[in-house]
C-alpha positions in Angstrom: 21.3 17.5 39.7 21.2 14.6 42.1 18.7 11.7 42.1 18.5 8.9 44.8 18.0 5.2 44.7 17.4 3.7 48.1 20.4 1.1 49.2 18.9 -1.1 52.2 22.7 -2.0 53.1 23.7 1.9 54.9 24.3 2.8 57.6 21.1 4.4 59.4 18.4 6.9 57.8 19.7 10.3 57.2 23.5 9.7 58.5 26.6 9.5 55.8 28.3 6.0 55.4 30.5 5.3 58.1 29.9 9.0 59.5 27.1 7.7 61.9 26.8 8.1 66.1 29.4 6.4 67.7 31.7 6.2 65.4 35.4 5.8 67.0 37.8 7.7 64.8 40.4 7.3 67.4 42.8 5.6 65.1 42.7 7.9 62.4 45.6 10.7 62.3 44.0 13.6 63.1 44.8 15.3 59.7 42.4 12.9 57.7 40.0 12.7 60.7 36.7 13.8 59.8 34.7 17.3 61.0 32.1 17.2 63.2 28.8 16.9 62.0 27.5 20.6 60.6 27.0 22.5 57.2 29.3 21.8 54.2 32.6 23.9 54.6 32.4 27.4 52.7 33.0 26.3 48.7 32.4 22.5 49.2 31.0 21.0 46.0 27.0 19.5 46.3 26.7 16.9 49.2 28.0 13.8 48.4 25.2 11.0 47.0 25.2 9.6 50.8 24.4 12.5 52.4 20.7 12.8 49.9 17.6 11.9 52.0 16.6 8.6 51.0 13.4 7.5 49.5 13.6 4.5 52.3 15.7 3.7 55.4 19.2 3.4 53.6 22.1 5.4 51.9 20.7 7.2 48.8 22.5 6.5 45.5 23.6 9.2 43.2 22.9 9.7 39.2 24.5 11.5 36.8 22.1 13.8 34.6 22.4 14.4 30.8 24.0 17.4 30.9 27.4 15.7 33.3 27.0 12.2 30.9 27.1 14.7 27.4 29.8 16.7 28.8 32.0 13.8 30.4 31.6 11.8 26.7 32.8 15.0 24.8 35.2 15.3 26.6 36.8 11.8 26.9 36.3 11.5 22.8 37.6 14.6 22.6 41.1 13.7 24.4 41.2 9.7 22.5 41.0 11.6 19.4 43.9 14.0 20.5 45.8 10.9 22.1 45.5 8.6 18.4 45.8 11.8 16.1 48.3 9.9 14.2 46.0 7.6 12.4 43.5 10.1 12.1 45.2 11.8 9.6 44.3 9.2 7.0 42.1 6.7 9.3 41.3 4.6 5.9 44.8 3.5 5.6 46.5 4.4 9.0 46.2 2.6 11.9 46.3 3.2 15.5 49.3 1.1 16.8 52.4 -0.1 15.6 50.8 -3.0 12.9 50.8 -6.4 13.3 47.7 -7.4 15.4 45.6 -4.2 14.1 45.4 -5.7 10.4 44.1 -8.5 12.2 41.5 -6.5 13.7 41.0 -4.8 10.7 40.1 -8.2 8.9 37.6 -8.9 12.3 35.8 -5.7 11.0 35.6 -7.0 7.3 34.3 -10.4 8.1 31.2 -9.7 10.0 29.2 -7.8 7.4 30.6 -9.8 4.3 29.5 -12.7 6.3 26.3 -12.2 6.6 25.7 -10.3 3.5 26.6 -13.2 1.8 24.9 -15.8 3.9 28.0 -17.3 6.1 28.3 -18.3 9.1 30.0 -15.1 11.0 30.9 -17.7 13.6 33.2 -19.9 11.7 35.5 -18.6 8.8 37.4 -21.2 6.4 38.7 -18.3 4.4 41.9 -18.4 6.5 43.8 -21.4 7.1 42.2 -23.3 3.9 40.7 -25.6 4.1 40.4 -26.0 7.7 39.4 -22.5 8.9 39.2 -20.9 12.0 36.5 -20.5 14.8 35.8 -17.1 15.9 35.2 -17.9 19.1 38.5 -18.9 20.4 40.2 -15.6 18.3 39.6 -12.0 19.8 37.3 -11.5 17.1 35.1 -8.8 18.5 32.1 -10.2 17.2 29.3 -7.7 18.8 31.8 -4.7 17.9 32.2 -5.5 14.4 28.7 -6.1 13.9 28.0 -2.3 15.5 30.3 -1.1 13.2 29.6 -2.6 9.9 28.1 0.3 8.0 31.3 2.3 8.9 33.2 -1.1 7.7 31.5 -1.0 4.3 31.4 2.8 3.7 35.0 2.9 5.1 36.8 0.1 5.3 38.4 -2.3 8.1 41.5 0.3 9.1 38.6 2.8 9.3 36.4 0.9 11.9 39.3 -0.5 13.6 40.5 3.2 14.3 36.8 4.5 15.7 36.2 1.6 17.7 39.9 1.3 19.4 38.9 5.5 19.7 35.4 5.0 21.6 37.4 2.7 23.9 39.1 4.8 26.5 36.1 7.4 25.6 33.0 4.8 26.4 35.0 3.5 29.1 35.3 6.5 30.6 32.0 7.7 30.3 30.7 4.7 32.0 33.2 4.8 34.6 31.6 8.3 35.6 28.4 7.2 35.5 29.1 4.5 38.3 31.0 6.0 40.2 28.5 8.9 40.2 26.4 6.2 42.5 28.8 6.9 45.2 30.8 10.1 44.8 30.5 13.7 43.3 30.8 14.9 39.9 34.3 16.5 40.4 35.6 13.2 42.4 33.8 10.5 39.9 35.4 12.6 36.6 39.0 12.0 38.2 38.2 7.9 39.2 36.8 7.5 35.2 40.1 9.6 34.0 42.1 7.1 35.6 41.0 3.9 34.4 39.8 5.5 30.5 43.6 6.6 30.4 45.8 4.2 32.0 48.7 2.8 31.4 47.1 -0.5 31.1 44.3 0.5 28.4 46.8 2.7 26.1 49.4 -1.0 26.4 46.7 -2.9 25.0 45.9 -0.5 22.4 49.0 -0.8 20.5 46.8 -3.5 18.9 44.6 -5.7 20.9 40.9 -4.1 20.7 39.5 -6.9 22.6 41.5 -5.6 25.6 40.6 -2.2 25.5 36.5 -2.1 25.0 36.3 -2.2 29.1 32.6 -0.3 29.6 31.1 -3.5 30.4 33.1 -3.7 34.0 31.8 -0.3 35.4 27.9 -1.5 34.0 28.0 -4.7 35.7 29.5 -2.4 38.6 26.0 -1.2 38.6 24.1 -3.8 38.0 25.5 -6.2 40.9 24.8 -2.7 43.2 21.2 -2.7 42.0 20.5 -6.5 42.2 22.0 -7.5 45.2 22.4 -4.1 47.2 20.2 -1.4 46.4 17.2 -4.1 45.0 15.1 -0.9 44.6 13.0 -2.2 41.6 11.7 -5.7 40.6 14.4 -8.4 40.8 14.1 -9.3 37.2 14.4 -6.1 35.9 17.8 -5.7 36.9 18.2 -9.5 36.3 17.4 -8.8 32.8 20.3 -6.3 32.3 22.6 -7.7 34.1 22.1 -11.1 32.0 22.2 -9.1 28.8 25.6 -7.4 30.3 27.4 -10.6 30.3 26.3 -11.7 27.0 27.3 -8.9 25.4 30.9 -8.9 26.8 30.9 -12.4 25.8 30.7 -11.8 22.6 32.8 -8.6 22.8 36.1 -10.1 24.4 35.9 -13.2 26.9 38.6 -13.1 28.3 37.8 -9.8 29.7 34.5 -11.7 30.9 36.5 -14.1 32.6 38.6 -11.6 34.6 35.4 -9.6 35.6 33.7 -12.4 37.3 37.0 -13.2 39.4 37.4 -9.4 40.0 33.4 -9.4 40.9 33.6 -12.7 43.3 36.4 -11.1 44.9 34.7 -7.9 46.0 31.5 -9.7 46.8 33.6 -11.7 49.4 34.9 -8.8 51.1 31.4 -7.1 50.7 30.0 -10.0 52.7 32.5 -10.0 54.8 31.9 -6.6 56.4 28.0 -6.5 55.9 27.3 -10.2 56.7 24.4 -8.9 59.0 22.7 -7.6 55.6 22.5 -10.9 53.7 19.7 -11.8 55.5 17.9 -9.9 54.4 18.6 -9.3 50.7 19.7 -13.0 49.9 16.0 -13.6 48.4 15.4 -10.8 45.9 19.4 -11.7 45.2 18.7 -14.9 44.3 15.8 -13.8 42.1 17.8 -11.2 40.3 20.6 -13.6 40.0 18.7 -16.6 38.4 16.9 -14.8 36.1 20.2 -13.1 35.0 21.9 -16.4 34.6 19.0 -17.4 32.5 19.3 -14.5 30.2 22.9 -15.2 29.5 22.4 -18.6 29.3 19.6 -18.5 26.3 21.7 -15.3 25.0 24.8 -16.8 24.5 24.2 -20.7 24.1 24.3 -20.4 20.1 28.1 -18.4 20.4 29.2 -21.1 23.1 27.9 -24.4 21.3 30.0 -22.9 18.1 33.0 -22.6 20.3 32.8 -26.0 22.5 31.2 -28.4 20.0 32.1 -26.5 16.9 35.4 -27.2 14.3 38.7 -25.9 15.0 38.6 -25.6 18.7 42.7 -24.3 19.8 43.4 -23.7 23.0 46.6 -22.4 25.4 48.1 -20.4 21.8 50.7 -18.5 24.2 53.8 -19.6 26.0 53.5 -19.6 29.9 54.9 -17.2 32.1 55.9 -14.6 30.3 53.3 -12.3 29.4 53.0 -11.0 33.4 52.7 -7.8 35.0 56.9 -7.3 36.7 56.9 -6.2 40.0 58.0 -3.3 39.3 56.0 -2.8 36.5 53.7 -1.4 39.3 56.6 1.0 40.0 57.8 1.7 36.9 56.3 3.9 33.7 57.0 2.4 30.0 56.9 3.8 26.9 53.4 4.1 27.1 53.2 7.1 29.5 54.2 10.6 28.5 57.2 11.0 31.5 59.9 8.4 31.0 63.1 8.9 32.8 65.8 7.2 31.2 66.2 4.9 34.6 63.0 3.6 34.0 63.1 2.6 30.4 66.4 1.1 31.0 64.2 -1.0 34.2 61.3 -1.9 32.0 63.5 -2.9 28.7 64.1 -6.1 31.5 60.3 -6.8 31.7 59.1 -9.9 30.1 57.1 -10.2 27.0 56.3 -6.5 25.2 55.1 -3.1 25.7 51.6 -4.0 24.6 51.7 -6.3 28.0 53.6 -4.2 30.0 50.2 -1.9 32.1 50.6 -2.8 35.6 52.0 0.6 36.4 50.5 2.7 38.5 53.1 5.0 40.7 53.7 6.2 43.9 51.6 8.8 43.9 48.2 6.6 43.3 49.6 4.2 45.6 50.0 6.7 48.5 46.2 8.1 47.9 44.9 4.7 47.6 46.6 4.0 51.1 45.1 7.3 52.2 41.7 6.7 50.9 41.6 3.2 52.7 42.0 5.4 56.1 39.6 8.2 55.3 37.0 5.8 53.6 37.1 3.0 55.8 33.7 3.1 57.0 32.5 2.8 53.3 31.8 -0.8 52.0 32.2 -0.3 48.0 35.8 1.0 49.2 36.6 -1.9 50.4 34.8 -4.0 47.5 36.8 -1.7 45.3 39.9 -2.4 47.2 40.2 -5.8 47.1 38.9 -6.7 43.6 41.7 -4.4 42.6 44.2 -6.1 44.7 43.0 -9.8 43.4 43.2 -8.6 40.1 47.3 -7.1 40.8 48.0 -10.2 42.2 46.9 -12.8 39.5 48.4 -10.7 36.7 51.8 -11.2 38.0 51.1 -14.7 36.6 52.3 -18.3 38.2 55.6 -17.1 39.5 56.8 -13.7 40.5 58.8 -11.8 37.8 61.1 -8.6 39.6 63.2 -6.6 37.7 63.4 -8.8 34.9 64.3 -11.8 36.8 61.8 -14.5 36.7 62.1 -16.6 40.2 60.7 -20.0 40.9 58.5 -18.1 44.0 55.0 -19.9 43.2 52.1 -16.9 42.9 48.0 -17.5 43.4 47.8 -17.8 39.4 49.3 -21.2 40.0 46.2 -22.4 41.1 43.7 -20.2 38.7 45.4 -21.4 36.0 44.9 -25.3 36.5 41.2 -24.1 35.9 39.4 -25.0 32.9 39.4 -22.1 30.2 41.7 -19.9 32.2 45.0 -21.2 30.9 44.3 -19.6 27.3 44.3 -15.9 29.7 47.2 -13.9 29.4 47.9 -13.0 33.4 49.1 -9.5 32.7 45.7 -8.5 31.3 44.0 -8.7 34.5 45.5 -5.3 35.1 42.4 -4.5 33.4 40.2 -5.2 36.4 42.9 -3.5 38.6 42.6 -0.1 36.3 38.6 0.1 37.1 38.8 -0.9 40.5 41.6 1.9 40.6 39.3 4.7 39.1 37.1 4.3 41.4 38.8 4.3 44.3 40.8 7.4 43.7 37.1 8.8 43.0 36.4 7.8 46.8 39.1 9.2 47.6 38.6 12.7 45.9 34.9 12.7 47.6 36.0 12.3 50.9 38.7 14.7 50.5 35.4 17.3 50.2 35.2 16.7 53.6 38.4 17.4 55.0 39.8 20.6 56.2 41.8 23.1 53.7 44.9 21.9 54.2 44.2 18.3 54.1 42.5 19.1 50.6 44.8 20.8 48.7 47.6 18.3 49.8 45.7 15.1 48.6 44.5 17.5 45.4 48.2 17.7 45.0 49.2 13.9 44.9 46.1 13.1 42.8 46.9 15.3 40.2 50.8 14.1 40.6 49.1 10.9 40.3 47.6 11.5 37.2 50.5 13.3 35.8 52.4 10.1 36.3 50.3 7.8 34.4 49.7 10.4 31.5 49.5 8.5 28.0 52.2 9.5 25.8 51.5 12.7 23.3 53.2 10.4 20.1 51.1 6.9 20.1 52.3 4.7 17.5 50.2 5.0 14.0 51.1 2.1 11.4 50.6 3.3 7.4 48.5 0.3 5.8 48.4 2.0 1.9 45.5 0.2 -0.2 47.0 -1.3 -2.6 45.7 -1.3 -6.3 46.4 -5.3 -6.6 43.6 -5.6 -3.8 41.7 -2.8 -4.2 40.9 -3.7 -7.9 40.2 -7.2 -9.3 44.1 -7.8 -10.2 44.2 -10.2 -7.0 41.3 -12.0 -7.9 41.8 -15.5 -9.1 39.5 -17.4 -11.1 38.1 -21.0 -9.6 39.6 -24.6 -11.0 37.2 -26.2 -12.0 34.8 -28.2 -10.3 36.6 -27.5 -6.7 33.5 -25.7 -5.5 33.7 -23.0 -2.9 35.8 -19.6 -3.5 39.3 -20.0 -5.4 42.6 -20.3 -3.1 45.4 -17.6 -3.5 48.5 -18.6 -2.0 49.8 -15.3 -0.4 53.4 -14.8 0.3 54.8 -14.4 2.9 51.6 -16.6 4.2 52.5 -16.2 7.7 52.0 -12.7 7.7 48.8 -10.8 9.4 49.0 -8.0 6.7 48.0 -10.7 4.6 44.1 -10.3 6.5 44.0 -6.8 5.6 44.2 -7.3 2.0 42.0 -10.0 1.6 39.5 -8.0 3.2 40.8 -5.1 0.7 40.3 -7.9 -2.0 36.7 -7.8 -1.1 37.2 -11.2 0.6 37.4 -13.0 -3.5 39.6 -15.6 -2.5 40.8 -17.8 0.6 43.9 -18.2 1.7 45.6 -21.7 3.3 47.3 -19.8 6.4 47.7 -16.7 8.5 49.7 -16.4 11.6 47.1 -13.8 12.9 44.6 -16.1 13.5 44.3 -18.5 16.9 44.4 -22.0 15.4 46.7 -20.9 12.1 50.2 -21.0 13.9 52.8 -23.4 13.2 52.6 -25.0 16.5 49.0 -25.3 15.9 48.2 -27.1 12.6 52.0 -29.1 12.3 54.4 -28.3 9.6 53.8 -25.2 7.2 55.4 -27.2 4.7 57.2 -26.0 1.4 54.9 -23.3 0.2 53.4 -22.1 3.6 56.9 -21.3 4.5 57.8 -19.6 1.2 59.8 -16.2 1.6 59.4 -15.9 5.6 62.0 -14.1 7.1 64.9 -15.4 8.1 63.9 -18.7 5.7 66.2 -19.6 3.1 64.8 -20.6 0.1 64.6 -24.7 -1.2 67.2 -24.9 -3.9 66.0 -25.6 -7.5 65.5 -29.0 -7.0 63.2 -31.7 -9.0 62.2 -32.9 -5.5 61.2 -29.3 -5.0 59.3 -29.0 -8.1 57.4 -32.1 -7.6 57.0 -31.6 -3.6 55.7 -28.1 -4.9 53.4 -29.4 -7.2 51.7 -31.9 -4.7 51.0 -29.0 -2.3 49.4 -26.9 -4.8 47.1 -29.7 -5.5 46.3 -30.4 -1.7 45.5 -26.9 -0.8 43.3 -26.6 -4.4 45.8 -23.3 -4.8 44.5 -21.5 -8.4 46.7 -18.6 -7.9 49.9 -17.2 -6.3 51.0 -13.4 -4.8 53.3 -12.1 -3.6 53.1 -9.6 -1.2 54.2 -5.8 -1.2 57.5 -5.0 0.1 57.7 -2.3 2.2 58.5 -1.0 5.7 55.5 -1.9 7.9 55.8 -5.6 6.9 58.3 -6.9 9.2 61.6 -8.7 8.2 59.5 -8.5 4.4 62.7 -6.9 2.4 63.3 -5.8 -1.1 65.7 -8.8 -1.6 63.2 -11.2 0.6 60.8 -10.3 -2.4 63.1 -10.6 -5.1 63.9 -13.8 -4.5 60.5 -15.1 -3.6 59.3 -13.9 -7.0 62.6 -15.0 -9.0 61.7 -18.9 -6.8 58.6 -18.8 -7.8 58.8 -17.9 -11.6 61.1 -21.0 -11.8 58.5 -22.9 -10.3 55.5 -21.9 -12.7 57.2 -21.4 -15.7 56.5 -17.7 -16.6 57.0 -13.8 -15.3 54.1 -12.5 -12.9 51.7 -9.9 -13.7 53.2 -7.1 -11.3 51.1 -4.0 -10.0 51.1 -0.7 -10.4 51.6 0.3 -6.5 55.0 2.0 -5.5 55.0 -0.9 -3.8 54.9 -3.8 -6.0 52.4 -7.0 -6.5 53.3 -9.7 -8.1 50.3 -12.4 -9.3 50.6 -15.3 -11.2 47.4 -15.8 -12.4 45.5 -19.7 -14.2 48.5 -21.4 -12.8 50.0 -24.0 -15.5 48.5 -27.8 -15.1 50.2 -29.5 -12.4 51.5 -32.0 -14.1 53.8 -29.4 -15.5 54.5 -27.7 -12.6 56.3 -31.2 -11.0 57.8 -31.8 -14.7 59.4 -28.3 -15.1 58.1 -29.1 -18.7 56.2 -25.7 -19.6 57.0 -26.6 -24.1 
């Protein structure tokens, strides 16, 4: 089923996009040229959405019906769950990805509903990196996400809502990738375009642990409502306006750096779709205007509370990343990693020289796509959104090779457009490679323009662009074994064992130190611990790094790998003591030791515990987990602590 939505800016009334009289296709190979104008060939698919008699003078849009958009998300939930099988095995205490960055996630999912179940400020968290804190807003925090998720979060757990959302991630994303591209394109051709960008090498990089990075079904919706606001302008302008506002608000608060990357992905298509309809601005400038301003509004009253927390709030940590390294490699465009089911050993060997890590590492996209993209610029040419599309897509490549180009490994001092972007205010704290992001959706749907105008071409033509699409998506096919991390709940966090009792008269929630402290599986079992204690540090967090708050000091640095140990010292008694004052520290862990927990060895925890029972004066209470805990529990005063004098 087809429905229409007039679009002012086509070509004539009744004629097909670029397909009109007088068109010259002179300089396209005969091959890819176009048949004459007559009925569909014998087992063509529905007429494309251009082809559908308008309501007025224009190009008619197409629109998915509820039986395509049920079907499509089935399907697309059906393959994430077959892709991240591994943590659905046990999705309470397995996560999707390697570790690491999904316990921080995991504690992202935790805070939102114990925050405001218990009155806090969601916003602004001092229950990390005691007593300063943390604000949300400059972490990936994932705020509207968490807060969809909470009843799964308190039914389930953290690990469990950390595995559904980073699930419904390629699946939503797909989904909504179909149903724009369904504007322009047929079902067949729009269910390939959303296929490419829901699986892509970039989305399954980032989801070895950055969720943030992955929840993309904002870009196709704003894909529709800039076509409806400044384009189609088929309904009242504030309508649209309204949407479109909330759109950006909602990404805002879901990942903005994503939002960042859309609006330079969206100014650079608007550009070109100027460019080559500059005799339609005219006009559509006015109800554009309209739409726009009443958008910017919207946003503006939406997410002024989440913006005044982040600019004139506490704890405001900026530029957390070195420079120049997390990029998209030349050849990284070229060249599959680990996170795409065919790996020839060449090419491993190729990308173990890219910079930064596989979870940064999605520029790819292979010869095959790039040969139909160069074929789709010839046989949709005369289609404006192609070349929207087209050059967001190439923008977005471009700036994620970061401030200098990066081939083969090698990093050169050759000066890249970045340079310049990344002088601007707020976008030094973007990772460059991530804008491969904006290059995946853009991608999708022009490999669906592609596919539709393939309809149109003879047999042979057909079946031979049929074959390099589906080598195209063969090349870029996720990888069968995605990474699944164990995160066991532990019986020291899971009952009250971990849960310290308050000094006296300190007010607030008692501090635990945790050891290792700089450690993100330390987030997951505070939010295990039903968040009863804070904790003085956590490397997860933006603003809780070494680099960012000065010198961990004694006890901050306790038992981290590769650390030695202070000897047994008086002046490490009493330098000790005065830290367990400053940070108000009412009791001590230390962590479990086992495999997921990296450098964290049996002997690393050994030692920590024999340090720290010289220190204190007395054994630990220890777990009952194979793995153990060990909590020492109404510290002695600390008077004794700096004495060694525990008579």
């Amino acid at each position: 089923m087809t429905t229409t939505e007039p679009d002012p800016s086509g070509p004539e009334p009744g004629t097909a996009e670029g397909t009109g009289p007088g068109t010259d296709l002179a300089d396209v190979t005969q091959a890819l040229a176009p048949p004459e104008a007559g009925p569909e060939e014998p087992g063509a698919e529905e007429p494309r959405a251009q082809d559908a008699q308008p309501v007025r003078p224009g190009v008619a849009r197409g629109r998915a019906d509820r039986r395509e958009l049920l079907g499509v998300g089935l399907f697309m939930f059906g393959a994430a769950l077959a892709f991240f099988h591994g943590a659905w095995v046990h999705p309470s205490s397995t996560q999707i990805g390697p570790g690491g960055d999904a316990d921080e996630y995991a504690w992202f999912m935790a805070w939102v509903p114990y925050a405001l179940g218990h009155g806090l400020d969601p916003l602004v968290s001092t229950y990390v990196n005691a007593p300063h804190g943390i604000n949300l807003m400059w972490n990936t925090s994932v705020l509207l996400p968490s807060f969809l998720a909470s009843p799964f979060t308190v039914l389930f757990g953290g690990a469990f809502s950390y595995n559904l959302l980073m699930t419904l991630a390629p699946a939503t994303t797909g989904l909504a990738c179909y149903w724009a591209f369904r504007r322009w394109t047929a079902p067949l051709a729009s269910f390939a375009g959303a296929l490419v960008t829901a699986f892509s090498p970039y989305l399954f990089s980032q989801s070895y642990g950055h969720m943030a990075q992955t929840v993309l079904v904002s870009a196709p919706l704003l894909l529709v409502a800039l076509d409806r606001v400044l384009v189609v302008q088929g309904s009242a302008p504030w309508k649209d306006g309204l949407w479109l506002g909330a759109l950006v608000w909602a990404q805002l608060v879901t990942g903005e750096e994503v939002l960042a990357m859309e609006a330079v992905a969206v100014l650079a298509g608007l550009v070109v779709l100027v460019a080559v309809r500059w005799l339609d601005v005219g006009s559509r400038w006015r109800h554009a205007a309209k739409g726009l301003s009443v958008a910017a509004v919207t946003a503006g009253v939406l997410s002024t509370p989440f913006l005044a927390v982040q600019f004139l709030g506490p704890y405001k940590v900026q530029s957390p990343h070195p420079p120049n390294v997390y990029v998209s490699d030349l050849f990284n465009f070229f060249v599959p990693t680990s996170v795409t089911r065919i790996v020839p050993g060449s090419a491993a060997r190729v990308a173990a020289a890219f910079t930064g890590n596989v979870s940064e590492q999605g520029a790819y996209i292979g010869v095959p796509l790039l040969v139909f993209v160069l074929a789709t610029v010839v046989m949709a040419r005369r289609r404006p959104i192609m070349w929207a599309a087209l050059s967001a897509g190439v923008v977005a490549a471009v700036l994620s090779m970061g401030q200098t180009l990066h081939w083969d490994g090698h990093i050169t001092s050759d000066n890249l457009p970045y340079q310049l972007l990344g002088r601007l205010p707020l976008f030094n704290n973007l990772l460059p490679d991530r804008f491969a992001s904006m290059t995946s959706v853009a991608l999708g749907l022009v490999v669906a323009l592609g596919c539709d105008e393939l309809r149109r071409r003879r047999p042979a033509v057909r079946a031979a662009g049929t074959g390099v699409v589906l080598a195209g998506m063969a090349a870029i096919f996720p990888t069968t074994s995605f990474p699944a991390a164990a995160s066991p709940i532990y019986q020291a966090f899971s009952t009250s064992l971990s849960c310290p009792q308050a000094r006296s008269g300190t007010g607030g929630p008692p501090v635990a130190l945790v050891v290792p402290s700089v450690n993100e599986m330390d987030l997951r079992w505070q939010s295990e611990a039903g968040f009863c204690f804070v904790m003085p540090s956590d490397t997860g967090m933006t603003g809780t790094n070494s680099g960012d708050i000065g010198n961990l000091g004694l006890l901050l640095g306790l038992g981290q790998p590769g650390q030695p140990l202070l000897p047994t010292t008086p002046q490490a008694r009493r330098q000790a003591a005065a830290e367990l004052g400053q940070l108000h520290i009412s009791e001590v862990i230390v962590g479990p030791e086992w495999p997921a927990v990296p450098g964290w060895t049996p002997q690393g925890q050994a030692n920590a515990v024999a340090w720290l029972q010289w220190l204190l004066g007395r054994p630990p209470v220890t777990s009952h987990d194979p793995y153990l805990t060990y909590v020492w529990r109404q510290l002695p005063p600390l008077a004794r602590v700096a004495s060694g004098n525990f008579s």
